[in-house]
N, C-alpha and C positions, 0 to 999 in steps of 0.2 A: 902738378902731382896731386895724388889724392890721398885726403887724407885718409888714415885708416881708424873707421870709429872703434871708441872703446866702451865695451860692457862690461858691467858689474859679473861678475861670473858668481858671485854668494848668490844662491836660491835662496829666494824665499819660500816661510816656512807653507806648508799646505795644512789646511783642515780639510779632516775627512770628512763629507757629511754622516748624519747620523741615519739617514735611510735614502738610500739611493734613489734615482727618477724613479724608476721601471716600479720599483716597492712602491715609493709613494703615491705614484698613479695607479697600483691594484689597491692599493687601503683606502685610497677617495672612492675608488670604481665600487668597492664591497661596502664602503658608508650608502654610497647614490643607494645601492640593491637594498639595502637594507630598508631606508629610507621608503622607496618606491614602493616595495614589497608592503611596509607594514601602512601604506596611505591605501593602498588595492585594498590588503582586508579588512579596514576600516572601513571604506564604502561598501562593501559586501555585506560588512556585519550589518550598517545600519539600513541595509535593503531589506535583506531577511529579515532581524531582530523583532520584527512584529508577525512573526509566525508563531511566534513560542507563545500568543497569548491565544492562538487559535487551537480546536477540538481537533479529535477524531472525524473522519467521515466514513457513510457507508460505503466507500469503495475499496475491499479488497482490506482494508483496515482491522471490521470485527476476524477475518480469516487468518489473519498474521498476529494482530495481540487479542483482541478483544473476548474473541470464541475460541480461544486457544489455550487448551491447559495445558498443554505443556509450556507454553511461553512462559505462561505465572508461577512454574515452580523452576527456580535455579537452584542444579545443583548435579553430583557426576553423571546420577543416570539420565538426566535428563540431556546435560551434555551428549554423552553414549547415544542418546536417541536421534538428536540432531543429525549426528554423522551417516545413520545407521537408516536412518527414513529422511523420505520427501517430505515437506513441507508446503503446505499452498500449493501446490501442483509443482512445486521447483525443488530441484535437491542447492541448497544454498545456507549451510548449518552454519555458516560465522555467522550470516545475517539474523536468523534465526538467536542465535547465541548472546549477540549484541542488544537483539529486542528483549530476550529474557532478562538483560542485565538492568535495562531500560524500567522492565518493569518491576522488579527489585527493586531500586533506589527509588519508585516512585511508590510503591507500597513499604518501605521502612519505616517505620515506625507507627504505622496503621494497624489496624487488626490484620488477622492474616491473612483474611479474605475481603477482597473489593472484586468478587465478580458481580455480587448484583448490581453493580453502578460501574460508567464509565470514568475509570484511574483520571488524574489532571493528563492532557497530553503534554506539558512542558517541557520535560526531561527528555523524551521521544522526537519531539522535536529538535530541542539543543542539540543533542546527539548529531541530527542529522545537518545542523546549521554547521558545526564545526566541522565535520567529516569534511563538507562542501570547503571552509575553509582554509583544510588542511589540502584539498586536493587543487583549489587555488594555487597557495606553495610550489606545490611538485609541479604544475603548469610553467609556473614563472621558472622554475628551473630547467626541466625538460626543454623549452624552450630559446633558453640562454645557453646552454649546452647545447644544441643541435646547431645551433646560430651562430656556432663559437664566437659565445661571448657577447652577441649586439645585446645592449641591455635595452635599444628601443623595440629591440623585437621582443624582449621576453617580457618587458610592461606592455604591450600591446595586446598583448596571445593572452597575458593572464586577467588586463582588467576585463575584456570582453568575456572570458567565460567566466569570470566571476559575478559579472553582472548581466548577463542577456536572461532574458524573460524566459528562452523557451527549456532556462535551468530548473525552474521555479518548479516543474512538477517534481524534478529529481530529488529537490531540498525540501520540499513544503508538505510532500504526501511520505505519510509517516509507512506505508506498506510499502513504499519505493526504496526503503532503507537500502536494502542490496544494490541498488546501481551507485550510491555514494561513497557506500566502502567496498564494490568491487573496483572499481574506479582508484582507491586511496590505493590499492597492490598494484594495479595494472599501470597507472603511471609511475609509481615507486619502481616497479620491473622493466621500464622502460629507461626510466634515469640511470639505473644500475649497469643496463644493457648497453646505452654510452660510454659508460667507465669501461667498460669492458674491452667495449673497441678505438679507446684509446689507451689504454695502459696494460690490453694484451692478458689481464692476467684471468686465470680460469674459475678465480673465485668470485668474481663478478657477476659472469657468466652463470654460476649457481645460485647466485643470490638474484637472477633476473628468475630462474626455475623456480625459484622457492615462493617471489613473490609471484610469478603466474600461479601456482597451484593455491595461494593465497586467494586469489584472485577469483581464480574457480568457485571454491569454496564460497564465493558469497554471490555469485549470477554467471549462472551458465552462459552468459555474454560475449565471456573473458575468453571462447574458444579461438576467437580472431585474432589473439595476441601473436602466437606465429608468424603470422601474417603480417601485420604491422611492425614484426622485426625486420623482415626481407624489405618492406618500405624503407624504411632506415636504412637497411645495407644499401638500396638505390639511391638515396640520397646522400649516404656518406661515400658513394664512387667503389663503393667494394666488389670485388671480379665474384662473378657469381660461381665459386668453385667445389670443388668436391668438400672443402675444408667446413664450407658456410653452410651447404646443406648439410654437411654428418652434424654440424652443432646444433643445428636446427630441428634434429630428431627428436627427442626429449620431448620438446613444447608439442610438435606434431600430432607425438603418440597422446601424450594427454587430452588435448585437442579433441582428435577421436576417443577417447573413453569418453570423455564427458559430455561431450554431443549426443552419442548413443543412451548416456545412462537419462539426457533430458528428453530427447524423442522417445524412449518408453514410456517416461511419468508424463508426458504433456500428450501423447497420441490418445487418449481419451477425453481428454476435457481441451487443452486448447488450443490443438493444431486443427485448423478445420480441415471439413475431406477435400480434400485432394480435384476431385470431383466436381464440388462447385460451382468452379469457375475453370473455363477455358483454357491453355495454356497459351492461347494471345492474350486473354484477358489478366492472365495472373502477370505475361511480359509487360504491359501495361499500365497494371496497378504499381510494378516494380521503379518501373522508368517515370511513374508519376511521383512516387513515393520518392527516390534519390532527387529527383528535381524542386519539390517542393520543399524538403529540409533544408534544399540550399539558398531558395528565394525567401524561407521562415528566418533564416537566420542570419541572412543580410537585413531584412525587412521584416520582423515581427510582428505581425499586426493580424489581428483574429485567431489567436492563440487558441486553444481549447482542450480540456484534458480529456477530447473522446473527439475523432473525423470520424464518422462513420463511414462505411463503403459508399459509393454513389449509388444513386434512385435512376433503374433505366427508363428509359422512356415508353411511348406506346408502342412501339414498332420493337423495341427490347436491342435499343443501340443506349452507349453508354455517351456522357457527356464530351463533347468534341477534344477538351484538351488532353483525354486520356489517347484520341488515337492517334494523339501529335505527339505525345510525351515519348515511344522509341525514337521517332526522329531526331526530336531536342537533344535525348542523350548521346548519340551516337555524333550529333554535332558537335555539343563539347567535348566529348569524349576526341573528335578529332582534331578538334583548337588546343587543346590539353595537349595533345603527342606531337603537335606539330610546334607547340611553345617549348620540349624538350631539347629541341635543336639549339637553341639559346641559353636555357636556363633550368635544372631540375625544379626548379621551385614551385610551379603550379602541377608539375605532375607530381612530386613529393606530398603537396597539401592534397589533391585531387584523390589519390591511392591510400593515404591515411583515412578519407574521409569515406570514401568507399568502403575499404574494406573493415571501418566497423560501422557501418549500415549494413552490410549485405545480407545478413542472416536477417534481418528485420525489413526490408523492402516490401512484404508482402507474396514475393515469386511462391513459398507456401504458407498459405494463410493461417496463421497466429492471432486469437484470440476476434473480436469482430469491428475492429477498426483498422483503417487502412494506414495509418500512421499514429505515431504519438510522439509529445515534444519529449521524453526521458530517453527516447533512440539517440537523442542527437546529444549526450551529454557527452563522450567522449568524441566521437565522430568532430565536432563543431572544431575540435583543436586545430585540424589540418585547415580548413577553410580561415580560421585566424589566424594561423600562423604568414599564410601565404600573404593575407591583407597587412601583418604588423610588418615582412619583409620589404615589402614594398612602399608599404609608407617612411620605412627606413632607410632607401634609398635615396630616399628624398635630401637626406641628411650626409648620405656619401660625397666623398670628394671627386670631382670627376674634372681632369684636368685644372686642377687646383681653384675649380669653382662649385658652390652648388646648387640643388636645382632652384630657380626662383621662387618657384608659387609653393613653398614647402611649407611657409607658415598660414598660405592659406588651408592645407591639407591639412595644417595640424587644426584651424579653428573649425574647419570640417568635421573631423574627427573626435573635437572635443563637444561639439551642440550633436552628433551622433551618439555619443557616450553617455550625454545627457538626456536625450533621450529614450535609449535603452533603456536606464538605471530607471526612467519612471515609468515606462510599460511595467520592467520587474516588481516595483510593489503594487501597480495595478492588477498584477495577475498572483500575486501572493494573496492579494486581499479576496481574490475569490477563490481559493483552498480555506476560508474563516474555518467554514464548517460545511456540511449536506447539503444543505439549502442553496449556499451562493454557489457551491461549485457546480451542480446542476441546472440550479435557474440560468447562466450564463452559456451550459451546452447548449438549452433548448433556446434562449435567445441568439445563440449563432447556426445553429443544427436542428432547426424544429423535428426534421424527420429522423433525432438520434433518440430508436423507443428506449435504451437504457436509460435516459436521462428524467424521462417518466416517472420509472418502476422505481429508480433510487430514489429520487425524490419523493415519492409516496411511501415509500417504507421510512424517510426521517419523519413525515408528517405523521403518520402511522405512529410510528415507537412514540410520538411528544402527545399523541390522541387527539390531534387536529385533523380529525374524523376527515369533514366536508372537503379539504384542500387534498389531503391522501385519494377520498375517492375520485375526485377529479381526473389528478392525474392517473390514476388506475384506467379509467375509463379511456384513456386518450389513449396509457400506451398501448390494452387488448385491440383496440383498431389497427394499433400499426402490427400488433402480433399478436394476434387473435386463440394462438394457442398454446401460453404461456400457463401449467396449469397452477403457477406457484402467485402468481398475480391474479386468478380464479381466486385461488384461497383466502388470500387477503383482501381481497373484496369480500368475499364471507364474513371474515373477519370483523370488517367493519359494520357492514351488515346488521350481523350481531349484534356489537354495541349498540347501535341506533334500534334495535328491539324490532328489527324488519326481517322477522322469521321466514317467509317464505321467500324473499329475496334471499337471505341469507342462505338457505338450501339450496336455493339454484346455482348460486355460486357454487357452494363445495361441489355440487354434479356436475356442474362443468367443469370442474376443476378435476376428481375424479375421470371423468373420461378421456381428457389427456393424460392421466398419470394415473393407473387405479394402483399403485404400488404404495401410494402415501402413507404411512399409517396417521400424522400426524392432520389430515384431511379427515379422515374417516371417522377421527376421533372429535372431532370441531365440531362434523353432521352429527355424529352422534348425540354432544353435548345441546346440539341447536334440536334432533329431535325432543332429546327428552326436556325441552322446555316449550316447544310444542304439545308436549304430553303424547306425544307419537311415539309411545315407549318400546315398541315391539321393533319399528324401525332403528333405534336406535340404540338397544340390544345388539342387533344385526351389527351395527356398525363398530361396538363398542369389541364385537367377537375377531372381525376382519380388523380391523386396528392394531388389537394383540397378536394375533394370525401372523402377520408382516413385522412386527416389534417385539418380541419375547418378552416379556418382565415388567413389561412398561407400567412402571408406578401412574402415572398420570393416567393411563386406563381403568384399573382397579380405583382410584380415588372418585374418579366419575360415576363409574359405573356402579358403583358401591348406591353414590348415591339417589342415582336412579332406581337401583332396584328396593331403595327403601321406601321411596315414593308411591313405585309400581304396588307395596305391600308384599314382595316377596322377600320375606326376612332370613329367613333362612338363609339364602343363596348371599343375601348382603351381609349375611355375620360372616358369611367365607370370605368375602371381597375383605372385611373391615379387617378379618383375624390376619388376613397373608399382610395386610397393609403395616398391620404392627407388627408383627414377624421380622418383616422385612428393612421395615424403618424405625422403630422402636415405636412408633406411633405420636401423634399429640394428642391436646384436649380433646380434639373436635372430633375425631376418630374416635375415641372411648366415648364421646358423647353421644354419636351416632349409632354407637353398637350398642349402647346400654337403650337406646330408645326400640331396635328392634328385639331387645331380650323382653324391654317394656312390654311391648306391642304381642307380644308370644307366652304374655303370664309369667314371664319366668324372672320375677321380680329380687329375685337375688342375687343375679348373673347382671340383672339391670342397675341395682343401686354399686356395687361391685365396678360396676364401668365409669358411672356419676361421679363416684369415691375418687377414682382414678384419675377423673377429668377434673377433678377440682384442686387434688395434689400438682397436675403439672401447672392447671391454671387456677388459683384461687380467688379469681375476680370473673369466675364465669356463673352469672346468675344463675342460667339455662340450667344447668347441675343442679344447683342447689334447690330450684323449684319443682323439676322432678324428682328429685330421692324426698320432697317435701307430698308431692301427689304421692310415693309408693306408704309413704306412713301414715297418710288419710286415709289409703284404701285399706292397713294394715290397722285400722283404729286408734293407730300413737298419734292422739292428737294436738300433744305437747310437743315432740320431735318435728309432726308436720308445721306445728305454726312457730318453731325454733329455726327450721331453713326457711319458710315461707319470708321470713323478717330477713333474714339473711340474703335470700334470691333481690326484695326489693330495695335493701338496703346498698345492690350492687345494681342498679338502675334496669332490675328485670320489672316488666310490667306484672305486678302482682295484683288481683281483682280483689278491691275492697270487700268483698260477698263473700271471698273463700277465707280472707283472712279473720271476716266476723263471724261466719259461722266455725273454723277451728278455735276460736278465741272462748265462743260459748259453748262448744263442746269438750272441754278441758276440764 
């Protein structure tokens, strides 16, 4: 028989634990994120972190702070104004708004004027390091959200655009402020937009509206956000229904507004014509341009912050890989649709990355380069997102085994990473300033003439004459009728005391542009130091003609006609000049010399008087109202200023002071 066993039937007691699996493994999951997240922007920080000890350049820079007074003054109406006008040829007033704030804290506590000097750029910078920062963040989340959850894909997605080189222009060039914090809405409206379509509810959905129009407001970029939602809905398997397009209205319509309100402000200065270029040739530039941001930024290497158009040949055919570049695309383009059958993943990244290039391709020609690496600051996310998926498969279970060579992928990945990150300060280090960021165009692009003319105008502003005219010379070869690079060869000219050089420049400079005033006014200055005073009359007349008011023409011109001996006509010039400015010393000096000059010795000490109250260390003064008392017989008062004139280091002649000494 069997026996029948016996059990304790008392339970024993149970403890609860105090945080379940499921809890415990999301609190280690959100430590790892944490963790991951703040190593990402520690190496980001220390990539960047030596841009903030770098200047201004002249690209686009002086337009956005430097020659900008409404930047310099924060405060409502100038707010008002942002919204209300374009700026820089863009309507983008947060951007705008955030530089003004920019240059406030970096004028606090200074006088309250730093226009005639260039402000520290540090501040302008930091700004733009953190934005980069902060748009890092929303990457690593954006990413881990769409991935539900892989946390190898959303450190993947976020170190590489945290660190790829072709970010450098977004973060380093301080006029580029608007793609860092259009970018901080448009990913932020993107993240929001995933709540949205997991938790259903509408106010999500407003807060993606709110940050698109965020978004706007700071680069007309942001029109393609639409667009990149319907990507999303392919990715997240959404039935493309009446529901998805009525939601999608809203972004649409804005979409078009603000598209139209940027093609009226940029249809003069920097949409090219139309005209041009061919409509094969514009297919072309397009299918070169998507192909190349995607081999820049797997492979970064000849970076530059200007590709200029290509150089056709003699026969006026363009270089071979532009008439293979539709081919190329329509290939991937069919490896892509044909990879959908398997997996949305390469068409998901492929349609993200697309559809924000497409406005920037070049199909209508925008400004005179055929690409730029700040296009690809958002674009790059879909092309990384696709590469951290796939490296994260590597790490999937697949029939409870995984792939083998995974941790070769990762040692791959990690000497590519390390790579990147030192391209990234190599190309940081040429934004320093004017100088390297140019000298590095024309050592990758000799035949890019912008990189001439800017770099000649920082030699220029610093008065390193010979290196400015240099490059002046190289770039009128490449564009022979630039009449603003005319000028400034005058300019210099000038300085070097190379008067008829320097005349030929402003006429040729005039006959590309006779509208200048500020040309007409240079010749003029350079005649009347020719003593070519009739000519330069002439020019001093057409200068005002085209400029109404222009103080700096009456200030010259004044002078000249005192030279000329037409005093009369110079006391009108000297009298509007004080009128109008209150005048200085030098201006009552000069007018008292032609009341001098016309007898009218009352009206001239009178002027003296007054040059000496505002400046009382101006000898000049004091030793003519010392000549009108010599000729006036007082020749105690004459040898009272005369001691005075030379006691202010005016050259006073021992003969005049010993003869009023003995006539006293």
């Amino acid at each position: 028989m069997k026996q029948n066993l016996k059990t304790d039937t008392k339970k024993l007691p149970i403890t609860k634990p105090l945080i379940k699996k499921k809890e415990l493994k999301s609190k280690q999951s959100t430590w790892y994120r944490y963790v991951i997240l703040t190593v990402i922007l520690l190496i980001s920080w220390f990539l960047y972190q030596p841009t903030l000890r770098h200047g201004f350049t002249n690209w686009d820079d002086p337009t956005y702070v430097l020659e900008n007074n409404q930047v310099k003054k924060l405060n409502s109406e100038n707010i008002k104004y942002f919204f209300s006008n374009a700026s820089a040829y863009n309507y983008h007033p947060l951007t705008m708004i955030s530089l003004s704030i920019d240059y406030y804290l970096t004028s606090k506590g200074k006088s309250k004027s730093i226009d005639s000097i260039d402000p520290p750029a540090t501040i302008f910078h930091a700004t733009n390091v953190i934005l980069h920062l902060l748009n890092v963040i929303l990457v690593f989340i954006f990413a881990f959200q769409l991935s539900r959850k892989r946390l190898i894909v959303a450190t993947i997605t976020a170190l590489l655009f945290a660190i790829h080189p072709m970010h450098v222009e977004s973060v380093a060039w301080i006029a580029e402020r608007k793609d860092v914090l259009y970018a901080l809405f448009f990913m932020s409206g993107l993240i929001v937009y995933l709540e949205y379509l997991e938790k259903k509810k509408l106010s999500f959905l407003i807060a993606a509206l709110v940050f698109f129009v965020l978004s706007l407001f700071s680069k007309p970029s942001a029109v393609v956000f639409p667009l990149v939602l319907l990507v999303i809905d392919y990715f997240q398997h959404r039935e493309f229904s009446q529901k998805l397009w009525f939601e999608k209205i809203p972004f649409f319509v804005l979409s078009v507004i603000f598209g139209l309100i940027t093609v009226l402000i940029q249809s003069k200065v920097a949409i090219g014509n139309i005209k041009d270029f061919s409509m094969l040739q514009r297919l072309m530039f397009a299918s070169y341009g998507f192909i190349m941001y995607g081999v820049k930024l797997i492979f970064p290497v000849n970076l530059a912050a200007f590709y200029p158009y290509p150089i056709l040949d003699s026969n006026g055919y363009l270089p071979t890989i532009f008439y293979l570049s539709p081919f190329i695309f329509l290939l991937i383009s069919a490896l892509v649709y044909y990879s959908a059958r398997f997996s949305r993943t390469v068409m998901f990244g492929y349609l993200f990355y697309l559809t924000s290039l497409v406005l920037v391709l070049q199909f209508i020609s925008v400004g005179s380069a055929i690409m730029a690496d700040r296009y690809s600051y958002i674009a790059s996310i879909g092309l990384f997102f696709i590469i951290a998926l796939y490296v994260d498969n590597a790490f999937m279970h697949k029939g409870n085994k995984l792939y083998p060579g995974r941790w070769i992928i990762v040692g791959i990945f990690i000497l590519y990473s390390a790579w990147v990150g030192k391209l990234t300060v190599q190309q940081a280090e040429i934004w320093t300033n004017s100088e390297t960021l140019w000298t590095d165009v024309i050592a990758k692009y000799p035949q890019a003439d912008i990189s001439y003319k800017n770099r000649g105008n920082y030699y220029g502003r610093l008065n390193m004459k010979d290196k400015a005219l240099l490059d002046y010379n190289i770039y009128i070869k490449l564009t022979p009728n630039d009449p603003l690079a005319y000028s400034n060869i005058g300019n210099i000219y000038g300085l070097n005391n190379q008067i008829d050089k320097s005349l030929d420049a402003y006429s040729k400079s005039i006959s590309f542009d006779s509208l200048n005033a500020d040309t007409y006014l240079n010749r003029a200055i350079t005649y009347a130091r020719a003593k070519q005073f009739e000519n330069s009359i002439r020019d001093y007349t057409k200068s005002l003609s085209l400029k109404p008011g222009n103080m700096e023409v009456y200030i010259n011109r004044s002078y000249t006609l005192l030279e000329m001996g037409k005093y009369e006509d110079a006391i009108k010039d000297y009298t509007m000049i004080i009128e109008k400015t209150g005048g200085n010393d030098d201006n009552f000096l000069k007018r008292g010399l032609c009341y001098y000059f016309l007898v009218r010795h009352p009206e001239a000490k009178e002027n003296f008087l007054k040059c000496i109250e505002l400046n009382p260390a101006n000898g000049t003064a004091y030793y003519n109202i010392s000549v009108i008392y010599n000729s006036q017989k007082d020749f105690a008062k004459a040898y009272q200023y005369a001691l005075k004139a030379q006691s202010l280091n005016f050259q006073v002649g021992a003969q005049y002071l010993e003869g009023l000494k003995s006539k006293q």
